[in-house]
Structures are given as structure tokens and as C-alpha cells.
C-alpha positions in Angstrom: 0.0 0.0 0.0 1.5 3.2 -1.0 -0.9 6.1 0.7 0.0 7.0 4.0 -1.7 5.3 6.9 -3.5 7.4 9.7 -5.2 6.0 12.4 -6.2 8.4 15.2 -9.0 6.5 16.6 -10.3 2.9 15.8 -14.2 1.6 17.1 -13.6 -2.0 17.3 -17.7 -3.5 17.5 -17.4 -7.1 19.6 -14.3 -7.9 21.4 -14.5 -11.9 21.2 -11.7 -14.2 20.5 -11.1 -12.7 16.9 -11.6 -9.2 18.0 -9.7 -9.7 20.8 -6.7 -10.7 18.6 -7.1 -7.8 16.7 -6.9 -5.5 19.5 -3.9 -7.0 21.1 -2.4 -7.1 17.5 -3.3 -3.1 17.7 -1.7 -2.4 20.7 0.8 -4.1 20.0 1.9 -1.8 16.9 0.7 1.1 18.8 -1.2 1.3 15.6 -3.9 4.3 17.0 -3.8 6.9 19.3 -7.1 6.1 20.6 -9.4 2.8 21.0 -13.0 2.5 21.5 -14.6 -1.5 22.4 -18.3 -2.1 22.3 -18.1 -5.7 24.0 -21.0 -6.1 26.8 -19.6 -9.0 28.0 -17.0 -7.8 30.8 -15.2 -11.3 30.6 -14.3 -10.9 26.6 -12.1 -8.1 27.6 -8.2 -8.8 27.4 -5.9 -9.3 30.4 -3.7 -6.5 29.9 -5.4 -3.4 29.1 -3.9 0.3 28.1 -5.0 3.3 28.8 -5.6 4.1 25.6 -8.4 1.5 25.0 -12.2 2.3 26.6 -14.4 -0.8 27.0 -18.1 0.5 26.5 -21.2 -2.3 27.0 -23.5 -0.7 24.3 -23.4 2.1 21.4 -25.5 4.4 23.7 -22.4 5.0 25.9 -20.5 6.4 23.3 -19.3 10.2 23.5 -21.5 12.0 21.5 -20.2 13.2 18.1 -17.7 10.6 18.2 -16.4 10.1 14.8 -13.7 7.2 14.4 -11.4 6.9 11.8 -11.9 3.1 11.1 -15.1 1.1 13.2 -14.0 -3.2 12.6 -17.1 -5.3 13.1 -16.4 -7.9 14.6 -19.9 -9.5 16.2 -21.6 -12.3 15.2 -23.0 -12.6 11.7 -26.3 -13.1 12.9 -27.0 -10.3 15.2 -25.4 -8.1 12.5 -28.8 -6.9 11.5 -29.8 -5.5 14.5 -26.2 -3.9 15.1 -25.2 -2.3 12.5 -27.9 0.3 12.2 -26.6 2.2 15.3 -23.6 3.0 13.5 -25.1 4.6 10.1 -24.5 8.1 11.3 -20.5 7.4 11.6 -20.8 5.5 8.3 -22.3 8.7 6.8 -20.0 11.1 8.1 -16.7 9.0 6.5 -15.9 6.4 9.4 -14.4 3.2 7.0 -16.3 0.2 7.9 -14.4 -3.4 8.3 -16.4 -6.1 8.8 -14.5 -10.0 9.8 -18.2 -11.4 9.8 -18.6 -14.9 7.5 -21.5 -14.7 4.6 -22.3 -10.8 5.1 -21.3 -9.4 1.7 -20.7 -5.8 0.7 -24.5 -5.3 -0.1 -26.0 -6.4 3.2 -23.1 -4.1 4.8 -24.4 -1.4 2.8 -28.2 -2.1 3.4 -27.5 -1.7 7.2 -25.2 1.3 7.1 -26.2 3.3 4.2 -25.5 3.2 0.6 -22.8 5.9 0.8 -20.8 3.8 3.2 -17.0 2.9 2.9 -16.9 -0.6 3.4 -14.4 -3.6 3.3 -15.5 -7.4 4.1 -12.5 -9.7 5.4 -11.9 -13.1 5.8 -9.2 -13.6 8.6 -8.3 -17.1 10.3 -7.9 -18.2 13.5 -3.8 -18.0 13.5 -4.9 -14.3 13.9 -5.2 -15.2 17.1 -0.7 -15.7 17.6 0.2 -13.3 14.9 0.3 -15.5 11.9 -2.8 -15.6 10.6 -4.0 -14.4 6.7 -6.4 -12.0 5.4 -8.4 -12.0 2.8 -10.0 -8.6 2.0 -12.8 -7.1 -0.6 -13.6 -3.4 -0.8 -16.4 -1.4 -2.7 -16.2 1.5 -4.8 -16.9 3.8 -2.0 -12.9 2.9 -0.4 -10.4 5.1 -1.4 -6.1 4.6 -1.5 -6.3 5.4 1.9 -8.8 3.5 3.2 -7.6 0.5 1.8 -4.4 1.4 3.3 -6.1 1.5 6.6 -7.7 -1.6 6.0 -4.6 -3.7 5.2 -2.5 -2.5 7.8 -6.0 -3.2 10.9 -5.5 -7.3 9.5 -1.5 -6.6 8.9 -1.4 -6.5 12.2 -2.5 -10.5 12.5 -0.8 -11.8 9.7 -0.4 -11.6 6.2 -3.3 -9.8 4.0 -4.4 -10.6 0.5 -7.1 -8.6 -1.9 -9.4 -9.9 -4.5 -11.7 -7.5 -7.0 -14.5 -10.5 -7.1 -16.2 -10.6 -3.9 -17.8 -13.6 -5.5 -14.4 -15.3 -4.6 -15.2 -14.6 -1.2 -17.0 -18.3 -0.6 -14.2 -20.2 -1.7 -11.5 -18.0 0.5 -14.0 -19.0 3.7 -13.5 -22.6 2.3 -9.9 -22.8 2.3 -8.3 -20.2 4.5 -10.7 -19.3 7.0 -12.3 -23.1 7.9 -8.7 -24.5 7.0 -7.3 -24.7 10.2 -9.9 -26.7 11.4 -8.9 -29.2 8.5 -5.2 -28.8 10.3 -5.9 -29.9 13.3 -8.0 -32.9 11.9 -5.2 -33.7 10.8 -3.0 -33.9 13.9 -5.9 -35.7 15.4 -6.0 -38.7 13.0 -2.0 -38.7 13.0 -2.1 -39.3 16.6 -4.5 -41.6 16.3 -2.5 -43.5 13.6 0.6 -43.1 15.2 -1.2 -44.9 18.3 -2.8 -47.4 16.4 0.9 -48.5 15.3 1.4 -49.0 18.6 3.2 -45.9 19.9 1.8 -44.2 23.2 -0.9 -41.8 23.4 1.1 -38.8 24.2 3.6 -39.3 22.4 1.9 -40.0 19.4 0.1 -36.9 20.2 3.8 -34.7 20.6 4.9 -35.8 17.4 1.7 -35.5 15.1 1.7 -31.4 16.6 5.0 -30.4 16.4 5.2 -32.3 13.0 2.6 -30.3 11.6 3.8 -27.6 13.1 7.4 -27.8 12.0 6.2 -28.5 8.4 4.2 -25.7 8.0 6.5 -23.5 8.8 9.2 -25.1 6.5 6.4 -24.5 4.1 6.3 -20.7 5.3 9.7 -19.9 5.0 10.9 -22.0 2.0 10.9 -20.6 -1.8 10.2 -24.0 -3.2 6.6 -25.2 -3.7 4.8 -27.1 -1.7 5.0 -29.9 -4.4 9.0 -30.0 -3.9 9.0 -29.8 -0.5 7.5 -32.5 -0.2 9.6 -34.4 -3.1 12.9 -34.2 -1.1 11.4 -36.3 1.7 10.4 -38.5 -0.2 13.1 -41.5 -1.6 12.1 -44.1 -4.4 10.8 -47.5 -2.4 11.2 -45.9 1.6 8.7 -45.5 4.1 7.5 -42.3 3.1 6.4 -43.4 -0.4 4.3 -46.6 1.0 2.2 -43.7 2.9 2.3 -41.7 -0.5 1.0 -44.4 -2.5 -2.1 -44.7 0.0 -2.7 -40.8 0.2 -1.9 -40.1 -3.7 -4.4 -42.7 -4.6 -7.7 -42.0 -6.9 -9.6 -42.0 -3.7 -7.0 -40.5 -1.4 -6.7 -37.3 0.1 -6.7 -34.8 -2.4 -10.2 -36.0 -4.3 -11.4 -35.8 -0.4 -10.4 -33.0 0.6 -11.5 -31.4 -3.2 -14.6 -32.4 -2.2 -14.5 -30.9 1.6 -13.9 -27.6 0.2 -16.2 -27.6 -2.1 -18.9 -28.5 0.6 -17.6 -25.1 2.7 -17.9 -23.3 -0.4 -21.8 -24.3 -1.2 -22.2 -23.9 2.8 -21.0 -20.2 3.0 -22.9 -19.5 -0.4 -25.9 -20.6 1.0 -25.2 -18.4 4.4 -24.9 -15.2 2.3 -28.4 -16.0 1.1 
């Protein structure tokens, strides 16, 4: 992003575990001088607080005139509808809008705040939640250089961010990036459980199907070859690793399945966005 970024005050709407990991991510950067939370729940509110943050229950405690730079929505999807209307007056007066919220597009975020409204939809993951997450993020015509500035460095702050121009590509992003960690740690599961149906014991089957995955997704993070390659030079001609191969790279092995799994998140979250 190459237009200045400016963040004097930031509205962040729900303070659960994603918004939670945004804030910290926030603070962290000291990326605003000033941060407003609507979260009504007292026990969503992070350990260490700065004085710079101000937790408020509801929209009606806010300071009136109170005109944020950025407002991130990060509630549930379903109670969007009910939300989002208290905050048309900001989106009118030039507040940028960032919603995190699965299956609300760009026109029911406009519907609710008013068709004038600056608004970006994202699609972050749950690795937010350590720093490593990625972003996915979709803008409307209404977001200028600099709020999209704005925008990337609010999910920068988790992770990497990414942009698309088809919001239509939204589905399949929720599909593979946003419910892909929970494919992840499926897989840890039924490597432990493999790994103790070989015969080794529970926890240690357990240790070395996490820190497996772990330490090959990282490789993956940091190396410049592809994932194909990678996974090439672990594999020699007749050993271990290409009896497992054989079974996984079969016709009805695991990429046909997890085709197939994808495609079934995709449908879902098109079916969610009504």
C-alpha cells in the first residue's frame, strides 16, 4: 500500500476471540492513538489493558459526536442486523467500515449502514489469534487509497493480508483459509491416532503428530520452493514415506477428499450469504 496510513482512533464492535486478537495485534503496533470497544460482555475483555483502550457495553455510551477513523465489526454474523444500524451516522459522516463477519457481503453491509458507506469485508483465520494468521479482503467502490491502506494494515497486524476485485471469490477463501485450520488440526488428530494405532503411546503420538505439523508448516512458510517439492525431497524411491504416499496419492485418497470438503464449505458459505 503506498498512501500514508493514519489511524487516530479505531471503534472496534465485539471484542470476542477474533476481535480480541485484533486489539492486542493493535496495541501491539501502537497502531492508533485512541481505542473505543463495544463488547458487553465484561469477561471478553483482554488481560492487559492500556489506557488508551475504553471498554463500553452498548453504542449508547459512546461520546456523542464521536467520529472514528476506522469502526471493525467484529460481532456475530447473525445479530449483524440489529447492530449495525446504530452506527449509520459514523458511516455517513466518512468512518471506514471493516467487517471479519462470514457470509455478510458488501450489499447487506451497505443495506445496514447506508449506501454511501466505505466498506471492506474480510476473511481472517484463527492463527490471527498468535500473529500468523492471513487475510483476505474485498472493498467497494466507495474505499479510497487510503482506506484501503487502513484496511490492510488493521489485518497486517494479525498476519499476512491478500485482496481480490470479485467478492464472488469470497465463498471459496471461507473454504480454504478461514475453515482450513480446522482441516489442520483434523489432521493432527488422526495422525495421533494412527501413530497410536501403530502401537506408539498416546502422548507421544500426540507430541509428534503437533509439532510435525507444526514444523512443516512452517518449512512451508519460509521455503521458496513449492509445496509440491517440499514435499519431493522427503520422499526416496521404495522408503517408508512413499508406501504412505502411494495410499494418500491414490484416486480415492486425500486430495479427491479433501476437493470435495472444500467444495462442501464453499456451497455452505454460499448458502449463508443467502
Amino acid at each position: 500500500m503506498s498512501a500514508p496510513v493514519s489511524l487516530p482512533s479505531l471503534l472496534l464492535i465485539g471484542c470476542g476471540r477474533m476481535g480480541g486478537a485484533l486489539l492486542s495485534g493493535w496495541l501491539e503496533r501502537d497502531l492508533a492513538e485512541r481505542y473505543v470497544v463495544i463488547e458487553p460482555a465484561a469477561g471478553a475483555r483482554p488481560d492487559t489493558l492500556s489506557p488508551h483502550v475504553k471498554f463500553l457495553a452498548t453504542p449508547d455510551h459512546l461520546d456523542a459526536g464521536f467520529q472514528p477513523t476506522a469502526a471493525i465489526i467484529a460481532v456475530k454474523p447473525q445479530v449483524m442486523a440489529e447492530t449495525l444500524p446504530h452506527y449509520r451516522g459514523m458511516a455517513a459522516g466518512g468512518t471506514l467500515f471493516l467487517s471479519i463477519a462470514a457470509g455478510r457481503t458488501l450489499t447487506f453491509l451497505a443495506n445496514q449502514l447506508g449506501e454511501d458507506a466505505a466498506l471492506v469485508r474480510a476473511m481472517p483465520n484463527t492463527p490471527a489469534s498468535i500473529g500468523h494468521g492471513i487475510s483476505v479482503l474485498c472493498a467497494n467502490a466507495k474505499v479510497d487509497e487510503a482506506g484501503r491502506a487502513r484496511a490492510d494494515a488493521l489485518l497486517a497486524a494479525v498476519g499476512q493480508v491478500a485482496w481480490i476485485a470479485d467478492e464472488a471469490l469470497m465463498d471459496a477463501v471461507t473454504a480454504v483459509s478461514g475453515s482450513g485450520p480446522a482441516y489442520v488440526f483434523l489432521l493432527i488428530e488422526c495422525l495421533a491416532q494412527a501413530g497410536i494405532a501403530a502401537g506408539l503411546p498416546a502422548d507421544l503420538a500426540e507430541k509428534l503428530a503437533r509439532a510435525t505439523v507444526a514444523g512443516s508448516g512452517e518449512l512451508a512458510r519460509v521455503s521458496p520452493e513449492s509445496a509440491a517439492a517440499l514435499r519431493e525431497a522427503v520422499t526416496s524411491p521404495g522408503g517408508t514415506t512413499r508406501a504412505a504416499l502411494d495410499v494418500l496419492m491414490a484416486p480415492d485418497g486425500m486430495a479427491p477428499l479433501l476437493r470435495r470438503a472444500v467444495l462442501a464449505a464453499t456451497k455452505r458459505s454460499r448458502e449463508l450469504a443467502g
